[in-house]
N, C-alpha and C positions, 0 to 999 in steps of 0.2 A: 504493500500500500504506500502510496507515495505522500498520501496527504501529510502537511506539516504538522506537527502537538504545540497546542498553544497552552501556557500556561503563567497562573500571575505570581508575581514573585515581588515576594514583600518588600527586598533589596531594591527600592523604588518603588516600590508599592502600583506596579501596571503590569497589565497583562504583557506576554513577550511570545513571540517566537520563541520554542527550545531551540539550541543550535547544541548538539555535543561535541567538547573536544574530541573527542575520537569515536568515529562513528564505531567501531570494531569494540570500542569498554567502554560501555553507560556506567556510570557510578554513579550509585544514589547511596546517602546515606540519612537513617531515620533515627531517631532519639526512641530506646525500648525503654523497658520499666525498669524503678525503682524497687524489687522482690523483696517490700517490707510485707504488703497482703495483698490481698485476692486483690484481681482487677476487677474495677468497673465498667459502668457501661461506656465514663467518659473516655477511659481508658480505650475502650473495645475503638473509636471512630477512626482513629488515628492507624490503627490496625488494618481496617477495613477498607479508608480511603487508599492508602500507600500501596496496599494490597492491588489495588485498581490500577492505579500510577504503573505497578511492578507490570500487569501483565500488557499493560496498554505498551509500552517501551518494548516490551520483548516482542509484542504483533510488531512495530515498525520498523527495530532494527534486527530481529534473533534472537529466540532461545539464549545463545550460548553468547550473545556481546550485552546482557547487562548482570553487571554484578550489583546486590540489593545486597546492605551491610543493616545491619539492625541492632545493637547492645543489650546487653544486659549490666544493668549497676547491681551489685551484689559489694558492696561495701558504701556506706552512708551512716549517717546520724539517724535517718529515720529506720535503719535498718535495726542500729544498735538498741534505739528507744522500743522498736516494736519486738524486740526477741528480749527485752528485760520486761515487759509489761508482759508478755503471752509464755514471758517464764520456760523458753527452750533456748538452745543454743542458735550462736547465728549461722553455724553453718545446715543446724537441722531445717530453720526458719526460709531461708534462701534456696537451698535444696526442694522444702515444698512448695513454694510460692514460685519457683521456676518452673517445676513440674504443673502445676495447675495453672498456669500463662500458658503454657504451649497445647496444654488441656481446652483449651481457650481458643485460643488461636485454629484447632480443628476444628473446634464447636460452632466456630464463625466462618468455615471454608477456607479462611485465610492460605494461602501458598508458604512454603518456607522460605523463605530467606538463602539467598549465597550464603552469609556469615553472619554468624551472632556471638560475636564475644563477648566474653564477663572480664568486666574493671579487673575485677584481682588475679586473673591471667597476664594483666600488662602493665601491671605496676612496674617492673622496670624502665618501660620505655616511657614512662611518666615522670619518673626519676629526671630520663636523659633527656626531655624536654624543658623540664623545672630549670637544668642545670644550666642548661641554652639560654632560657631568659634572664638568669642571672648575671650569664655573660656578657650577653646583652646590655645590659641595665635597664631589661624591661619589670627586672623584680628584687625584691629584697630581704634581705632576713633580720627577724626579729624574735628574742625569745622561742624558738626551732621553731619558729613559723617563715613559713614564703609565703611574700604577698605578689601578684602584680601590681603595678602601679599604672592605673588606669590614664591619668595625666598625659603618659607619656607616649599613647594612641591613639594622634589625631582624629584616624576617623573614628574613633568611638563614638554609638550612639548612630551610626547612617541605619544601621537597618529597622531600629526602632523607630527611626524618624523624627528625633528626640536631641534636644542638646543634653549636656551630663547632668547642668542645673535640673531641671526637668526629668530628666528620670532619676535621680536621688530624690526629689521631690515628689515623686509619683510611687516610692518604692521603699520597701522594707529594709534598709542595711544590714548587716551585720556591726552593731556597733562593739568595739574594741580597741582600747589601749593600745596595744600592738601595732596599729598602721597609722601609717603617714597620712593618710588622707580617708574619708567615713567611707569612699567608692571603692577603695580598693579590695579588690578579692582574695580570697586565699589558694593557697597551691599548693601547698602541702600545712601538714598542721600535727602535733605530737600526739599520742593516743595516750588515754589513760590507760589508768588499771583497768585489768580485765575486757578492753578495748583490742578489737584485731590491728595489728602494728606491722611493718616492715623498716628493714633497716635503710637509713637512706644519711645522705654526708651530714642532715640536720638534725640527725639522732633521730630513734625509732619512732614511727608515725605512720600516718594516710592520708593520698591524696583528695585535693576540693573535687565537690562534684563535676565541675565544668572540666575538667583537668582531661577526663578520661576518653572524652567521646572526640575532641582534637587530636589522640593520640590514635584512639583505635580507625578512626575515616583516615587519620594519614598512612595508618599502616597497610589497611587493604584497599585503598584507594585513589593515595598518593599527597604531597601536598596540598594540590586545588584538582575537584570534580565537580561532576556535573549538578546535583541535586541534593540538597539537605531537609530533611523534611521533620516536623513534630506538629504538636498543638501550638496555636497562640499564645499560650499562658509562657512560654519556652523561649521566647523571642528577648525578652527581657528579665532576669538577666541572663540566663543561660546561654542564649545561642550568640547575643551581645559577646558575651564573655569569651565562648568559643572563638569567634574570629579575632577576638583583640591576641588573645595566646596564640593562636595558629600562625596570624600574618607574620607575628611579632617572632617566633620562634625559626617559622622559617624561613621569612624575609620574602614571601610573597605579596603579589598583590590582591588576592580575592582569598577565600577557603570554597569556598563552592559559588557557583555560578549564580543559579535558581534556588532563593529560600520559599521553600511552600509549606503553610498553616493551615489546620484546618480548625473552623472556628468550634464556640463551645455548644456544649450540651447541658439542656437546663431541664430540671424534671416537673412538669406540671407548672409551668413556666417560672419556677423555683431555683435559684441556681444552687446544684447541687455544692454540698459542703458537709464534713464530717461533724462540726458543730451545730448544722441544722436536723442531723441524723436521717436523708435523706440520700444516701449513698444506695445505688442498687446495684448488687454488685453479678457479676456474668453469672458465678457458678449458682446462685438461684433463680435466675433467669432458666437456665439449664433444665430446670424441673419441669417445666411445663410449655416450653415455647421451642417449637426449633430452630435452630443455629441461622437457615437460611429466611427466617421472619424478620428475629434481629437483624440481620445483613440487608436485605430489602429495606429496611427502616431507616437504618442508618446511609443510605444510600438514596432516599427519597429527596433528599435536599441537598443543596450546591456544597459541598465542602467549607467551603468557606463561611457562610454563613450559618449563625445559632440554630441548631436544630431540637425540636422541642419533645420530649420522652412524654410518651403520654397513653391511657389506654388506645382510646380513639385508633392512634398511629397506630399499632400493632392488632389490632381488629383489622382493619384496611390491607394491612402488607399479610394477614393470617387467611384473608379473603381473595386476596389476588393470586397468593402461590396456591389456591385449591382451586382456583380455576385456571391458573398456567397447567398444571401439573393433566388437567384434561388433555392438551397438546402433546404430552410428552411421547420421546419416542426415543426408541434407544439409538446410539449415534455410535457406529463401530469406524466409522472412517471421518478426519477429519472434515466437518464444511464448511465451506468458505462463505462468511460472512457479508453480503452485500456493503462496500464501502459509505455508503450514504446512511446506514445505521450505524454504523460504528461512529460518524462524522463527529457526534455532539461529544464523545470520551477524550479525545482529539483534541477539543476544545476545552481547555483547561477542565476537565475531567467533568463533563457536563452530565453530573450520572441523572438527574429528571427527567433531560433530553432523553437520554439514551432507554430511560425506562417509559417513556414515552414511546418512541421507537418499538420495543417490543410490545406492548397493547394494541400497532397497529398491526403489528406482524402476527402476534396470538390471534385476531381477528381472520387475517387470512389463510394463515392455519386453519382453522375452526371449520375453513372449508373443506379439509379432506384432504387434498393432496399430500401425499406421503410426502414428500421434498421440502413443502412447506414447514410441512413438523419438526424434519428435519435442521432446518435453518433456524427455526424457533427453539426448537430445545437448543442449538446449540450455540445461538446469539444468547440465550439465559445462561447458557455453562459460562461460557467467558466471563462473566463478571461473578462466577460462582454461585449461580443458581441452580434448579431442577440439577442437581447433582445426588439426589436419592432416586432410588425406584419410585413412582406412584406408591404400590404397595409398603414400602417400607416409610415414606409419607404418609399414609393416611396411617398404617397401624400406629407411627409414633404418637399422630394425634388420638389416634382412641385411648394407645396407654396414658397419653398423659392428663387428659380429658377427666380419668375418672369420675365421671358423672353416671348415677344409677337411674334406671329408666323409671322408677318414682320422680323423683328431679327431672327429667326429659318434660314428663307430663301436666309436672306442676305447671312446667315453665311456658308448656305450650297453650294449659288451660288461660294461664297469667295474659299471653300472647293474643289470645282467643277476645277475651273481655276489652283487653288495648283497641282492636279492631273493630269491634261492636262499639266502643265509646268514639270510633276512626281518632284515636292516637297513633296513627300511622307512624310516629316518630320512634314512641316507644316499642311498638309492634317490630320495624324492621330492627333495632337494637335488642330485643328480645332473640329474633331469629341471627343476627350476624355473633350472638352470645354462643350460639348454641351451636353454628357452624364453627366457630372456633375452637371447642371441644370435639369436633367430628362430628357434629349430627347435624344430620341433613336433613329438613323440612319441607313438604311439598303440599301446597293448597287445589286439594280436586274436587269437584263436585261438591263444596260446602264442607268439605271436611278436610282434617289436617294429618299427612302421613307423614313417620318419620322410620331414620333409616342410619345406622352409621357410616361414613364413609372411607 
């Protein structure tokens, strides 16, 4: 496919043309988790969007020319605080909270990744970057601490869009005695007691979180690549921070080309927050909804923009994959996707567009032609859809439905009365309840049959 990938990049904040340095290695690299606990849902977007990004790159240039680099932080403060509050070790704590991430990551369709390194595999090479800015004199030691000294990189602050004044004003410091100035970040720092440590020329310690993910994109990626991606919340300071130590270390002019955000997620138009106790977290989602409902959901709206968690939504995308899934058809040979559907993912990852697109295509489907099915199932597989059987779709929703056919009948009688009073509202919300459990309702002859599906 020849058509160009548009995409906006926050580094100027406008849409661009992609151009890669080398059309033969795409390099993307994305900010993973922090494996203090289970992921979220806010968690799950970022997963999902990048996931789209990964396979749209591979349709343009090959399979085998992009490398997708993804982290894992497995040493942090919120790592340390969450394994003394849950009373295990930090390595039992990390071990399971990786393990239930990538638990995750199946459960959402998500592809793997080229490369998924953990911080404390590269704590050397974070050492021998520390050592550089030192040399540098882009940092300094204080009491075994290294800071950078943010002063000392002019462009700090372009990708935010932001002067320094203004984002120290906008933003949380860490305040401490130890630095020269309130903006300045840390790079390495001494561990306490009972603290995981390594030995480094500023006596035993761990590195800042920002420290890690400059190390590991430069190590399978190189200096400067093509694409850096995370949530917004990331952008300031984190990814700020990334490029001031990356340029600064290895005396480049950019760290990545294209910075792309995907905006937040608010639950019940609440912005989710652990202090608001609003956190919904994947693996109970798990119990009752499957993987490709979330993923349709999360995918309903532009990347960019707040997308709102809510029953409603998941009713909707729970009703749509039970009637894609009529189309389905098994696909033993690759098919080739019509380029004018594909067009809108293209377009800075237009996934509405694109789920637009297949409503028209399911439609022509609908007609019968085998070919069509074909196309249709397999323009849903590429974004990681109808990727079950039907049968093992509809069974999951029976098992997880657990509704007893007492309840079926209440609900239809309930449905029954709506209609006689024409509460037409609450009538078809009664029936899209009960489709969402598998049970399938049909109105003949003045009477109501139902059926699981």
């Amino acid at each position: 496919m020849n058509k160009d990938i548009f995409l906006s990049n926050s580094l100027g904040n406008k849409k661009e043309k992609f151009t890669p340095i080398n059309n033969n290695k795409i390099g993307m690299y994305v900010c993973g988790p922090t494996v203090y606990d289970d992921p979220h849902i806010g968690n799950a977007r970022p997963l999902v969007i990048f996931d789209i990004l990964f396979r749209v790159l591979k349709c343009k240039y090959g399979d085998n020319k992009v490398i997708y680099v993804r982290n894992i932080t497995d040493v942090d403060d919120k790592i340390i605080n969450s394994s003394i509050e849950k009373k295990i070790s930090i390595s039992d704590l990390t071990t399971k909270i990786t393990q239930n991430f990538h638990n995750d990551c199946i459960y959402l369709k998500c592809e793997k990744p080229n490369e998924e390194p953990k911080a404390t595999e590269n704590i050397s090479l974070m050492i021998d970057m520390i050592q550089e800015l030192v040399k540098k004199n882009y940092a300094y030691i204080n009491k075994k601490h290294v800071y950078f000294e943010v002063k000392k990189f002019k462009d700090y602050g372009k990708l935010s869009n932001k002067n320094l004044d203004e984002l120290i004003a906008g933003a949380r410091v860490e305040i401490s005695e130890n630095k020269k100035n309130p903006e300045d970040f840390v790079l390495w720092k001494p561990s306490k007691d009972n603290e995981p440590f390594w030995d480094s020329p500023w006596g035993k310690g761990r590195p800042g979180w920002h420290l890690e993910c400059s190390v590991m994109s430069k190590k399978y990626l190189g200096e400067k690549f093509d694409i850096h991606g995370g949530g917004r919340d990331l952008i300031f300071p984190h990814h700020e921070n990334e490029i001031a130590q990356s340029r600064c270390a290895n005396g480049s002019e950019a760290l990545a080309n294209y910075w792309v955000h995907n905006g937040f997620i608010t639950l019940s138009n609440e912005k989710m927050a652990k202090s608001q106790g609003n956190i919904l977290k994947i693996k109970d989602l798990k119990k009752k909804i499957n993987g490709q409902v979330l993923r349709l959901a999360l995918l309903s709206t532009h990347y960019k923009q707040p997308l709102d968690w809510n029953d409603k939504l998941i009713e909707q995308c729970q009703k749509t994959l039970n009637k894609w899934y009529q189309s389905y058809v098994k696909t033993n040979k690759k098919i080739l996707i019509p380029s004018e559907f594909l067009s809108p993912l293209y377009d800075d990852l237009n996934t509405p567009g694109y789920i637009a697109n297949l409503h028209k295509l399911f439609e022509k489907a609908e007609n019968g032609k085998l070919n069509d099915k074909e196309v249709f199932t397999s323009a849903c597989n590429f974004i990681g859809l109808l990727s079950d059987t039907p049968e093992q779709w509809f069974e999951f929703k029976k098992d997880k439905s657990k509704i007893s056919e007492q309840e079926i009948l209440l609900k239809i009688k309930e449905r029954d009365k709506a209609r006689q009073n024409k509460d037409y509202v609450l009538s078809d919300k009664i029936r899209d309840e009960l489709l969402t459990k598998g049970v399938l309702i049909e109105d003949k002859n003045g009477k109501t049959t139902w059926k699981l599906k």
